[in-house]
C-alpha positions in Angstrom: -26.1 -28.2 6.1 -26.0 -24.6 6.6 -22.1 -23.1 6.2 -20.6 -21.1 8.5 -17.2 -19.4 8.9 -15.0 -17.6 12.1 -13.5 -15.1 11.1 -12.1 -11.4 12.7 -14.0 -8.5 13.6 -16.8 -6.2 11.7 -19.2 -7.3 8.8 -21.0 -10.5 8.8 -21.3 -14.1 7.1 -22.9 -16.0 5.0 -24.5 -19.6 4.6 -23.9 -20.5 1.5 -24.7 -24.1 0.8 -28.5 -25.2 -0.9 -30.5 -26.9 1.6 -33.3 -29.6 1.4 -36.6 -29.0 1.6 -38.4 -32.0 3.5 -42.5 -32.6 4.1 -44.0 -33.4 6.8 -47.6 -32.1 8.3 -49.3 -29.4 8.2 -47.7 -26.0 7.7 -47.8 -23.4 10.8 -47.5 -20.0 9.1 -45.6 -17.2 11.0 -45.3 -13.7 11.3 -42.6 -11.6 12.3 -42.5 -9.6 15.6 -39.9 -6.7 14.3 -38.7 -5.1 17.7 -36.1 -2.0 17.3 -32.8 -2.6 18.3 -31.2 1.0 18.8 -27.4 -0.4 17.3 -26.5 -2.3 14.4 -24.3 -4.9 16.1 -20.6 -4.9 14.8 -20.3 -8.6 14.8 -17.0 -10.7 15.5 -17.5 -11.9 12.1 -16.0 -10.2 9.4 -16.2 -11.5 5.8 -13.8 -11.2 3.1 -16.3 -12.5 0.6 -19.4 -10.8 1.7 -20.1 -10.3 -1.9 -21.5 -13.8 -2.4 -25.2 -12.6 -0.8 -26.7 -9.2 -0.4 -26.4 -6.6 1.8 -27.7 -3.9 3.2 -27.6 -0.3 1.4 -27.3 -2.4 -2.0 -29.0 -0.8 -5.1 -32.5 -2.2 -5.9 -33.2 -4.7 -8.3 -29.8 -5.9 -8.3 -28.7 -9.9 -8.4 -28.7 -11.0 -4.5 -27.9 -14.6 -3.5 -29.8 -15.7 -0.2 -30.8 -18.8 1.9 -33.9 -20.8 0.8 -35.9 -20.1 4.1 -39.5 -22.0 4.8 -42.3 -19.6 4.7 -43.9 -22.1 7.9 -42.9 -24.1 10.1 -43.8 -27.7 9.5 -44.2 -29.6 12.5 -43.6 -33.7 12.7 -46.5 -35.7 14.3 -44.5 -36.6 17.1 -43.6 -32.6 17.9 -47.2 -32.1 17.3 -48.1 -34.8 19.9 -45.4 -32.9 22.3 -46.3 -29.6 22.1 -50.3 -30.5 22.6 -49.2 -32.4 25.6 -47.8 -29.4 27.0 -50.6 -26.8 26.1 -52.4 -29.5 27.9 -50.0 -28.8 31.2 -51.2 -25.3 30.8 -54.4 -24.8 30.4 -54.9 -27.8 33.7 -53.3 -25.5 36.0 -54.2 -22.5 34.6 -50.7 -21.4 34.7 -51.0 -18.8 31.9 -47.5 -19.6 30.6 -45.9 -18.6 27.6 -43.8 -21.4 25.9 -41.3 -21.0 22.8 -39.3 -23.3 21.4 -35.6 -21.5 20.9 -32.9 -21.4 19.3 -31.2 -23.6 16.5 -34.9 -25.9 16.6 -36.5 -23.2 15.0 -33.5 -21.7 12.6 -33.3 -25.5 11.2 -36.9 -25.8 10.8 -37.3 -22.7 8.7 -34.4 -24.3 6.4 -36.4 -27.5 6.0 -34.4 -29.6 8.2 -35.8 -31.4 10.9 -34.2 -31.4 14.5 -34.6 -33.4 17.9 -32.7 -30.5 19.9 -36.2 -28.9 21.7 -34.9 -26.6 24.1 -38.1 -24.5 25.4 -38.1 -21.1 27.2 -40.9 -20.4 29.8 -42.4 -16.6 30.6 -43.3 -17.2 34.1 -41.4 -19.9 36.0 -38.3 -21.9 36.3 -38.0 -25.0 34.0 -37.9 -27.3 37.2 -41.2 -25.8 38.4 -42.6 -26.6 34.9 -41.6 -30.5 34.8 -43.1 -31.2 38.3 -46.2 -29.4 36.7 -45.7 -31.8 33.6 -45.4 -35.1 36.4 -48.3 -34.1 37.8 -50.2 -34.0 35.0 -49.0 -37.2 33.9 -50.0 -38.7 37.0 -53.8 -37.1 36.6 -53.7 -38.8 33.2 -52.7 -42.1 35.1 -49.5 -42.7 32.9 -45.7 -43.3 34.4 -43.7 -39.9 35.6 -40.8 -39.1 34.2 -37.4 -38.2 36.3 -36.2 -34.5 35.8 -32.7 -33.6 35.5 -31.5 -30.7 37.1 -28.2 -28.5 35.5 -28.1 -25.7 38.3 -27.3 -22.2 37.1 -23.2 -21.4 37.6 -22.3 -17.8 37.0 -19.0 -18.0 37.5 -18.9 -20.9 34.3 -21.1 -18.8 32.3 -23.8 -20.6 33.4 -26.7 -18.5 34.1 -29.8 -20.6 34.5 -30.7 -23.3 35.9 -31.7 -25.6 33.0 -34.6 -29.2 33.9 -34.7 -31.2 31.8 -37.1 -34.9 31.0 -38.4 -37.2 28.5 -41.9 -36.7 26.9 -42.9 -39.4 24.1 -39.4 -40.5 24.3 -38.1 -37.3 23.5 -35.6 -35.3 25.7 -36.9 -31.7 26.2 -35.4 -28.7 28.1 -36.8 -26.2 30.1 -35.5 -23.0 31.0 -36.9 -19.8 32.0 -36.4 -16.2 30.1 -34.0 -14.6 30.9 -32.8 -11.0 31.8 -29.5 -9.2 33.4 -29.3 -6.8 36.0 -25.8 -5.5 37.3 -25.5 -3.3 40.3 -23.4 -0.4 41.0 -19.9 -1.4 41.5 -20.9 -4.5 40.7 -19.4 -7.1 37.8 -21.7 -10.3 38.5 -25.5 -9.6 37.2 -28.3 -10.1 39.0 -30.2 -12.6 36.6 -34.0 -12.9 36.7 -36.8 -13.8 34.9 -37.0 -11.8 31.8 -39.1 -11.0 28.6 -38.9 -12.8 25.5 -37.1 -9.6 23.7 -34.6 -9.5 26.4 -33.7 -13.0 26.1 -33.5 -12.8 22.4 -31.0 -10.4 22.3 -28.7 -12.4 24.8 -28.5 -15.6 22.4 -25.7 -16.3 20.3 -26.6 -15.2 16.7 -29.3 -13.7 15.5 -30.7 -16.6 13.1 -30.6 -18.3 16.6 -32.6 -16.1 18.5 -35.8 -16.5 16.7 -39.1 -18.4 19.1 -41.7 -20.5 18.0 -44.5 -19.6 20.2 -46.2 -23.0 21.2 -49.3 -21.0 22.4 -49.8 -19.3 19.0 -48.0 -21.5 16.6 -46.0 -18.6 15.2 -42.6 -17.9 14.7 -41.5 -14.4 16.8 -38.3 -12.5 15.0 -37.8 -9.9 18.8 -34.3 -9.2 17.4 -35.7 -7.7 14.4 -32.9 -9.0 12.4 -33.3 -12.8 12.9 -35.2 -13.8 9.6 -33.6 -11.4 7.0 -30.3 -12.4 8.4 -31.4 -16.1 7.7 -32.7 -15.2 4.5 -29.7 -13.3 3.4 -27.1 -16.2 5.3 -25.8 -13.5 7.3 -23.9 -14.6 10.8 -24.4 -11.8 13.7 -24.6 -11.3 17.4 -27.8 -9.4 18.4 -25.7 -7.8 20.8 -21.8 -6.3 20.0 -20.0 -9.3 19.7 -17.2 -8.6 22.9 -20.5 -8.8 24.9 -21.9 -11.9 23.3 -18.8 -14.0 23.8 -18.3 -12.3 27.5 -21.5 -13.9 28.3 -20.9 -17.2 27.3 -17.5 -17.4 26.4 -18.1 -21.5 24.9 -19.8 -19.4 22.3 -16.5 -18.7 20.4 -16.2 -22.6 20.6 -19.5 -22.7 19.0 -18.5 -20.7 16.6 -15.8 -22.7 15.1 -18.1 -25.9 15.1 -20.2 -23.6 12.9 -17.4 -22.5 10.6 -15.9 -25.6 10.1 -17.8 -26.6 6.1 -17.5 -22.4 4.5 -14.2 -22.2 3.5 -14.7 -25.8 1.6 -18.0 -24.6 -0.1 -16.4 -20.9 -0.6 -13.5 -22.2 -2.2 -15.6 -24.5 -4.3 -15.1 -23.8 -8.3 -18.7 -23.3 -9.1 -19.1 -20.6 -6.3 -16.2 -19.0 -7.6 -17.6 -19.3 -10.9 -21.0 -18.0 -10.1 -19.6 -15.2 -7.6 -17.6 -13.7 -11.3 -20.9 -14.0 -13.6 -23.6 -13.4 -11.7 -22.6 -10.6 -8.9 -22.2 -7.1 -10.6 -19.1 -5.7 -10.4 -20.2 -2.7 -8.3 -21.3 -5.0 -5.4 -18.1 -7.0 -5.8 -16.8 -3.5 -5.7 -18.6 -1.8 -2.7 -18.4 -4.8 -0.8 -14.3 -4.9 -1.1 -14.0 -1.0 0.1 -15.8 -1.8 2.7 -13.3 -4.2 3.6 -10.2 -1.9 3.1 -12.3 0.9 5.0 -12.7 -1.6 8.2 -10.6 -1.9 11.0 -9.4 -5.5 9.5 -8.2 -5.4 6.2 -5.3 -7.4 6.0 -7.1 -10.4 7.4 -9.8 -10.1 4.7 -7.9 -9.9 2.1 -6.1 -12.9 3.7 -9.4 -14.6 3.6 -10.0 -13.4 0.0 -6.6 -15.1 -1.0 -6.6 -18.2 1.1 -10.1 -18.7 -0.3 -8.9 -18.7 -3.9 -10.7 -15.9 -4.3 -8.2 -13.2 -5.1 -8.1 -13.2 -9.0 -12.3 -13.7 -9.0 -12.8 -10.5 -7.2 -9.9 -8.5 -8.7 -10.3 -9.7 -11.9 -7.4 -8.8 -14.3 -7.5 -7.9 -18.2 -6.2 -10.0 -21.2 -2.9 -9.6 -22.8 -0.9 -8.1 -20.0 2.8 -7.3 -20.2 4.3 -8.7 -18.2 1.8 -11.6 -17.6 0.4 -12.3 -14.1 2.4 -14.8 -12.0 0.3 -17.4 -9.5 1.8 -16.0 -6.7 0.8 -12.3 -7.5 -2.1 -12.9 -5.2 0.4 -13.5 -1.6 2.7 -10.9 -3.2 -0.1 -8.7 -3.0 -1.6 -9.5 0.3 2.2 -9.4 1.7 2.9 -5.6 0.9 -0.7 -4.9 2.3 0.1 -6.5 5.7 3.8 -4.5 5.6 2.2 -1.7 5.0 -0.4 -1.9 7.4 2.1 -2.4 9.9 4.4 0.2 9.3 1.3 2.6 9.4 0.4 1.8 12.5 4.5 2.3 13.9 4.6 5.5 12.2 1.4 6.4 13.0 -1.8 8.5 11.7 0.3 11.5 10.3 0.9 8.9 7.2 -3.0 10.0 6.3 -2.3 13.9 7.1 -2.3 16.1 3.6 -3.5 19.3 4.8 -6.6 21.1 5.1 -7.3 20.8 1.3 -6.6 16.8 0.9 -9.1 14.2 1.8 -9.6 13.2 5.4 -7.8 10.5 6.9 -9.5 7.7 6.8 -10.1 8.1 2.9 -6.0 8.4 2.6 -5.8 5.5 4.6 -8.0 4.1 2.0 -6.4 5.3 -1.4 -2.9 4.2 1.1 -4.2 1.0 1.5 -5.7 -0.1 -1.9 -1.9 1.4 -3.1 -0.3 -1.0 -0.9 -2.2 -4.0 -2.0 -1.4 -3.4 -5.8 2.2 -2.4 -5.6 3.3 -5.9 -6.9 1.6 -5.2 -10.2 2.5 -1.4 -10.5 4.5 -2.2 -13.5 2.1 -3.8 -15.8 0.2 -2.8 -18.4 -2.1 -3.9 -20.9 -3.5 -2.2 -23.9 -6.7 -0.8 -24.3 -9.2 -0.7 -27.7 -7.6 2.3 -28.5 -4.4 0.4 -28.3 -3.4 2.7 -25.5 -0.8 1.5 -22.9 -3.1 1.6 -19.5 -1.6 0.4 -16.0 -3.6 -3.0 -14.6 -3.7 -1.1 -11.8 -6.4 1.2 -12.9 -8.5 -1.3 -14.7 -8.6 -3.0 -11.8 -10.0 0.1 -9.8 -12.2 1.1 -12.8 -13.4 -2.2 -14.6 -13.0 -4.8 -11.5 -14.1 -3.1 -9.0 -15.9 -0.2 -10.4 -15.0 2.2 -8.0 -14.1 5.7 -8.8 -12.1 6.8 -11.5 -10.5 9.7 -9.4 -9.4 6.6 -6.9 -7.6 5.0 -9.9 -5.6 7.9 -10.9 -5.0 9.1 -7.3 -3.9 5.2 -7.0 -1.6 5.4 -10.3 -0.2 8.6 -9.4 1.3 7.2 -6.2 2.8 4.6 -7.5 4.6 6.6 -10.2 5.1 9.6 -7.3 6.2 6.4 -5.0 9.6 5.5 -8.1 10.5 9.2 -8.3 10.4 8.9 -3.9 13.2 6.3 -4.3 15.3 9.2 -5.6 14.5 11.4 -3.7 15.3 9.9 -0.2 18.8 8.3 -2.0 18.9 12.3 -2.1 18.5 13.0 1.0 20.0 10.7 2.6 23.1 11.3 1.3 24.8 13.9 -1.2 25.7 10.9 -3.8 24.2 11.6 -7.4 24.0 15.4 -6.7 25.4 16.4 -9.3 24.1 14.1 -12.1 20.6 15.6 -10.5 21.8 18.6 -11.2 22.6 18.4 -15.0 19.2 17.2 -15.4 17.3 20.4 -13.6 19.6 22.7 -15.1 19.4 23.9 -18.5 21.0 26.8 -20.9 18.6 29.2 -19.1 18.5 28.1 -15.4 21.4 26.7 -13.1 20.3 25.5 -9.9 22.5 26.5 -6.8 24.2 22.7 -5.8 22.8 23.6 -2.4 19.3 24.0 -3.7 18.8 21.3 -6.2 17.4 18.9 -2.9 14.5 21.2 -2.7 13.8 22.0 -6.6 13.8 18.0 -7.3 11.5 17.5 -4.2 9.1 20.3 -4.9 8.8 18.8 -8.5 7.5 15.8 -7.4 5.2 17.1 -4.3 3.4 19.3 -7.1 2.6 16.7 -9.2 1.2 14.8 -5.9 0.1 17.4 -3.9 -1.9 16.0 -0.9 -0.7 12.5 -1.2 2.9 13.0 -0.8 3.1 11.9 2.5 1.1 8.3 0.5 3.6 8.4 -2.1 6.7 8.2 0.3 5.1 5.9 2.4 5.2 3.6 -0.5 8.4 4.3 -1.5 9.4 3.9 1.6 7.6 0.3 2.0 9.3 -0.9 -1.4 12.7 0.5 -1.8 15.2 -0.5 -1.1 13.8 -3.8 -2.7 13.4 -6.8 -0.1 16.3 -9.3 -1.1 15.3 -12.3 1.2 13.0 -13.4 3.4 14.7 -12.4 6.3 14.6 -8.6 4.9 10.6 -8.3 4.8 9.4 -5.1 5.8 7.8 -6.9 8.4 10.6 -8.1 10.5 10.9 -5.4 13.2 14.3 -4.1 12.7 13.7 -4.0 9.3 10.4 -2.1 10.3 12.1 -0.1 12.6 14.3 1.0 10.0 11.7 1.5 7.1 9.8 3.9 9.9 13.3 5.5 10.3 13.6 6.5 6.9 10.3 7.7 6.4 10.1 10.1 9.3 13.5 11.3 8.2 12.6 12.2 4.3 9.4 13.8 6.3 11.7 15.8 8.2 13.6 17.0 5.6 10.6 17.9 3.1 8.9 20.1 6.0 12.7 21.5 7.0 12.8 22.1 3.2 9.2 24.3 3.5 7.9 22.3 0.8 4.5 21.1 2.5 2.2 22.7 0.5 4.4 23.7 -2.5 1.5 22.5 -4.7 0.0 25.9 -3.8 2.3 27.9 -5.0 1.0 29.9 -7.6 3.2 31.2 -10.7 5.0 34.4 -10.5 4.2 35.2 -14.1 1.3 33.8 -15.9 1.7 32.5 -19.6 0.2 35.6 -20.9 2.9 37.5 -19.0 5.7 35.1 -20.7 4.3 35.5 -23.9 5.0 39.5 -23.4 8.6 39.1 -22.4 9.2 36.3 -25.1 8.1 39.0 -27.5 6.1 35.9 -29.4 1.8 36.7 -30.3 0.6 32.8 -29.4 1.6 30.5 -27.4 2.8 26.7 -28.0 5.2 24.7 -26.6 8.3 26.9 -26.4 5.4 28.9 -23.5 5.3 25.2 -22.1 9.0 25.0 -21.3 9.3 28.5 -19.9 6.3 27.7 -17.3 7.8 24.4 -16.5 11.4 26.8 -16.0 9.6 29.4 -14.5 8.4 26.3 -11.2 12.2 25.2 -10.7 12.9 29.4 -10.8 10.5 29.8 -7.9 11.4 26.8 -6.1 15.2 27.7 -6.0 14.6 31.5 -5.4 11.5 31.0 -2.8 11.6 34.5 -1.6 11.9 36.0 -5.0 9.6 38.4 -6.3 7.8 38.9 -9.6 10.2 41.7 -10.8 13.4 39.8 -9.9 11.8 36.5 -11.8 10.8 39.0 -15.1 14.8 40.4 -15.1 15.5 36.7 -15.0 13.6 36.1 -18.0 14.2 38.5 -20.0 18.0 38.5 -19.4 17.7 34.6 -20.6 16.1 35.9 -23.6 18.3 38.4 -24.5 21.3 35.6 -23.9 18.8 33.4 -26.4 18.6 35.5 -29.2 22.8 36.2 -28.9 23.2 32.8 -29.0 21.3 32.5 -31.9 23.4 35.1 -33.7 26.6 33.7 -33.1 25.1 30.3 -34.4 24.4 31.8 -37.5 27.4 33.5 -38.2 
């Protein structure tokens, strides 16, 4: 049984189960008639486990799990029997005519499974016209004629041909013309006529069921282009966009389901999730995943990837982790992705603005997203071979998914931006644990002005971010205050409402503070410079401390000047080397 599975927009699916091979007659072999389709179809599929088979843009040579498909077509004596009946129909009445079988015939025959359901298209006439050929024959050859059903065509059911249909050797056939659309101007019901084979391939359901056996030829015609290496790969697509597909026939979507109903049994199944750990490389599991979180739908794949029991396969986690992973990291995880998601899309795209220097906006989406997803386990930590304390998070990006290492630390860096965030907008939101702030800027050299501590704090942390601030504080702003109860998840709208409300008003006060862009600020006095006024020949970390002094100086004196920042300096030393003086006597 080939295994199918409905799920939301963009990507594709796979079949995934072995099939049988059965034997009957002689093999018909095939070739393929590869016709150029000008756009890739986004399909209404989209698959949160697309890593189980290849696809396209993968590296060469790498490990690819496909659909055993037939080389040939092997026909039973009694579809032999039929078919040369109807050549026979033909070539009496000179007729000329084309026929194909269509459809899910010829997808099951290629996967070794025989099928009764012969539903043939014809190249020159209406299926009707065909079976009263088909009677008259009969009655030439002085055998019984067969009664022929008529479906008429009903545009306004999403029924657009008329459809005849009778019994040859005791089997039922159906006939039905090729078909083609027409709309007018102005006009929302097509005018449907007789088309070619290429423009009735592309208006079937899926690709692997748009494939023809010609009758005439005995070959098997791929006019989609895409129909065979889809089957071969157990991809699911629509020749077409998938809004049109359905909008054709809208009982496709039904169709659908029937199809999906056996995938999430055989994609939950232990040995596929086994398989799909050992034998897939890493950086398909990997490319395959950010393909997901760059889509238009990744929350509902990585609902997929959860409900599927894949979570922990495909973001595999390393031993020995303090603290240990919980079973239910998995919905955690999925649960601040879908918050996220939607309080991005109530605040809007300026979430993924960072200025002309950060990475466009669909990459901080990305980096936002991926955040998001692994805030539960932002905590944890595990130790490498160098018995180095490394966050999960970044062996995850690194090791599981072998993405970029400049993702991971972007990743990491958010998260411990996103803690220092939760300060911050405490901070700003009120004037409570001003002054405990304060003692921790200041120092014997430096006091911060109360009124200015807001923007030295906040201009510490957007250096260290830089770009992704605006990421950073969206995370903060998604996790603290902590959720206490169900009825307090970030995704209950007044909660959301007031999540938004707190984000755009840390923004605000950030931009109010002219600190967009702090990270560009360059030093007043380079460490050569300090070393002068220190009066010291090298440089170690008591230069370290000055340059980290010398950042809060700037950020709480924003218009001053290199000489007022030198007096500063060396008026702090002079106060050093008194102090040192009194010490010792």
């Amino acid at each position: 049984m080939s295994l199918r599975l409905l799920l939301p927009p963009r990507g594709s699916l796979l079949l995934l189960s072995p099939l049988r091979r059965r034997h009957t007659s002689r093999p018909l072999h095939f070739r393929t008639t590869a016709a150029g389709v000008p756009h890739r179809a986004s399909s209404f599929f989209s698959i949160p486990i697309r890593a189980f088979t290849g696809v396209s843009g993968m590296a060469a040579g790498t490990h690819q799990r496909s659909v055993e498909v037939r080389e040939s077509v092997e026909l039973t004596e009694e579809e032999e029997r039929i078919f040369a009946r109807l050549l026979d129909v033909v070539r009496h009445f000179g007729l000329g005519t084309q026929l194909r079988v269509a459809g899910g015939w010829v997808r099951d025959k290629l996967l070794g499974k025989d099928s009764a359901d012969i539903d043939i298209a014809l190249d020159n006439m209406t299926g009707q016209n065909f079976c009263e050929r088909v009677n008259e024959y009969s009655k030439f050859m002085g055998e019984e004629q067969k009664g022929i059903g008529v479906i008429q065509c009903n545009p306004d059911q999403s029924k657009h041909l008329e459809t005849a249909r009778m019994l040859i050797y005791d089997i039922w056939i159906d006939f039905v013309n090729l078909r083609s659309e027409k709309y007018a101007e102005n006009s929302r019901i097509p005018t449907v006529e007789i088309g070619t084979a290429k423009e009735d391939a592309l208006r079937r359901d899926l690709t692997i069921n748009s494939l023809f056996f010609n009758i005439n030829t005995k070959l098997v015609e791929d006019l989609t282009g895409r129909g065979l290496e889809d089957l071969k790969k157990g991809l699911i697509d629509t020749p077409l966009p998938a809004k049109s597909t359905f909008l054709d026939d809208p009982l496709r979507v039904l169709r659908a389901i029937r199809f999906a109903v056996d995938l999430k049994e055989a994609a939950s199944d232990e040995k596929v999730k086994s398989e799909l750990g050992s034998k897939i490389s890493r950086e398909r599991i990997g490319h395959e995943v950010d393909l997901m979180m760059s889509d238009k739908h990744p929350v509902n794949a990585m609902r997929y990837i959860r409900d599927l029991g894949l979570f922990y396969v495909v973001f595999a986690f390393p031993e020995k982790l303090g603290p240990p992973v919980f079973d239910k990291h998995d919905w955690l995880c999925v649960s601040h992705l879908e918050a996220a998601w939607n309080l991005a899309h109530s605040i809007g795209r300026s979430v993924f603005s960072g200025g002309s220097d950060s990475k466009s906006q669909d990459e901080q989406q990305r980096l936002c997203l991926y955040s998001a997803l692994f805030t539960p386990v932002r905590n944890m930590f595990y130790m490498d071979k160098k018995s180095k304390k490394v966050p999960v998070v970044s062996y995850i990006i690194r090791d599981s998914l072998k993405l970029k290492a400049s993702d991971a630390d972007t990743i990491v860096n958010i998260h411990v931006a996103s803690e220092k965030f939760a300060e911050l907008i405490l901070l700003l939101e009120s004037n409570e644990n001003l002054e405990t702030l304060k003692e921790k800027l200041d120092d014997e050299y430096l006091e911060i002005p109360t009124d200015l501590v807001k923007r030295v704090f906040a201009g510490i942390i957007l250096r260290e971010i830089k770009g992704f601030w605006r990421l950073a504080l969206f995370i903060s702003t998604l996790v603290y205050p902590e959720v206490g109860n169900a009825s307090d998840s970030p995704g209950e709208q007044d909660e959301l409402d007031k999540r938004k409300e707190r984000y755009n008003s840390v923004e605000r006060s950030i931009t109010d503070l002219d600190l967009d862009g702090v990270w560009k600020m360059k030093p007043l006095l380079d460490g050569k410079a300090i070393m002068g006024i220190m009066q010291v020949k090298s440089g170690g970390p008591l230069i370290g401390k000055w340059q980290q002094r010398l950042v809060k100086w700037q950020l709480a004196h924003p218009e001053g000047t290199m000489e007022e920042c030198m007096e500063w300096m060396k008026q702090s030393e002079q106060q050093s080397k008194r102090q040192k003086i009194e010490c010792r006597s």
